[in-house]
N, C-alpha and C positions, 0 to 999 in steps of 0.2 A: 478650439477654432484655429487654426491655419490659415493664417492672413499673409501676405506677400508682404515685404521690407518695400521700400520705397524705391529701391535700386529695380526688385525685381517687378515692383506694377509699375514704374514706367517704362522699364524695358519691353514687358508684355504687350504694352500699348505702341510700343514703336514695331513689335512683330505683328499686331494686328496692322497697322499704318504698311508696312508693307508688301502686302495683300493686296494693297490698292496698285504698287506700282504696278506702267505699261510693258517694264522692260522686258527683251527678251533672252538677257543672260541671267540677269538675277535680280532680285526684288531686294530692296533696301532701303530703311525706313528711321529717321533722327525724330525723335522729339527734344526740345529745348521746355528747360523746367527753372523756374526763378522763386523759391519760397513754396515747395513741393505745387505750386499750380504748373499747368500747360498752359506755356506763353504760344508754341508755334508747332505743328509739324510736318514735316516733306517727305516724300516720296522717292526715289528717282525714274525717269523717263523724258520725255521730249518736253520741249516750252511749252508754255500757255499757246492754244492757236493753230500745233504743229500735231498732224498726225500721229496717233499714238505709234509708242515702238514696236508694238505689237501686232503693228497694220502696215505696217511698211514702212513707218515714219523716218528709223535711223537705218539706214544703209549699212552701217557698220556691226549695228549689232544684228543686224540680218546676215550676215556673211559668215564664214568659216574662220575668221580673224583671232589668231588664239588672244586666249585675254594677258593682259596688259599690255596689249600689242594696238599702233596706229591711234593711243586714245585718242588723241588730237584731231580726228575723223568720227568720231563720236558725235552724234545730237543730244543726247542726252544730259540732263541735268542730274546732280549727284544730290542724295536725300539732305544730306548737311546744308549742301546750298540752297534746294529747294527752303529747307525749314528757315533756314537765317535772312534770305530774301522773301519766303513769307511775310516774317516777321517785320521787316523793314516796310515790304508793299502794307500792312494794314500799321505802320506808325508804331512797334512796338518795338524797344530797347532789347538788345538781347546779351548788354553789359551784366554782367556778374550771376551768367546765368550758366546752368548744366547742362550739357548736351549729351544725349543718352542716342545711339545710332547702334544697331545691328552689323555694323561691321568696323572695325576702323577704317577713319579717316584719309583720304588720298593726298598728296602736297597741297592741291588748290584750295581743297575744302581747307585742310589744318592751315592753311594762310589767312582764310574767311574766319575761323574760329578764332584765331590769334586778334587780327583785326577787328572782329565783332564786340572783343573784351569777353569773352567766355572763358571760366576760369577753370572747368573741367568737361573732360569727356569721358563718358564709361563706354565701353563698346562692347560687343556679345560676341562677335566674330572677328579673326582676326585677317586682315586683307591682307594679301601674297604681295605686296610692292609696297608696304606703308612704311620700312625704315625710316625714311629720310623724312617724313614726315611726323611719325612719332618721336623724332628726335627733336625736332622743330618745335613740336608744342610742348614737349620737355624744358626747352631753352629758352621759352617765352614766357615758360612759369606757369603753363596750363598743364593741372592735375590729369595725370591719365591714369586709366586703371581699368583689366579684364573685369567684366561683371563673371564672378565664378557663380552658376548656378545649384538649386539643390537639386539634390539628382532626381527627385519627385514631381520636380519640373521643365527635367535636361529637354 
């Protein structure tokens, strides 16, 4: 039997979790794990309330806007945030927990992660602008690490 390691079914579950997102550049999905359970996980796309991105919601990402360009014109919520303000909106700590996301981290989120007390992040993909951030959860003392897949599940 050919069971998945733990790195790689929660990661599977943050690929499913991002299926669900609205957005319309790219789908991208965190679960947060504390004692191999699922404390939280997020999506990214627009707020609670707001037009999906996908219906005209964000402006920006409806536009020819190359990427990493104008985020700050962005509606969109980032999965990491999404999942770490989940967690907070239903009352859950998400001190000395794992956060497993489908891409790394952007400044804001890895400032959320730092702050949250989250002591690792594994990620599957790697984001085209996250230096400065992956440097930042390095220097906070948050474990980072490529989940390397087996190729029977690339």
């Amino acid at each position: 039997m050919d069971r998945p390691d733990w790195d790689e079914y929660f990661m599977r579950i943050a690929e499913v979790a991002a299926e669900r997102s609205n957005c319309c550049r790219r789908q991208v999905a965190a679960v947060i794990v504390k004692d191999k359970r699922i404390i939280s996980t997020g999506y990214n796309g627009t707020p609670r309330g707001i037009r999906n991105c996908n219906e005209n919601g964000c402006p920006r990402c409806n536009s020819s806007t190359p990427s990493g360009k104008d985020l700050g014109e962005c509606l969109c919520s980032h999965a990491e945030e999404n999942a770490i303000v989940q967690a907070a909106y239903h009352g859950i700590a998400v001190k000395d927990s794992i956060l497993y996301t489908t891409f790394s981290p952007c400044l804001l989120c890895a400032k959320m992660i730092i702050n949250g007390g989250i002591v690792e992040v594994v990620y599957q993909n790697r984001y085209t602008i996250d230096d400065v951030s992956l440097n930042l959860l390095k220097e906070a003392g948050v474990r980072v690490r490529a989940l390397s897949r087996k190729a029977d599940h690339a």
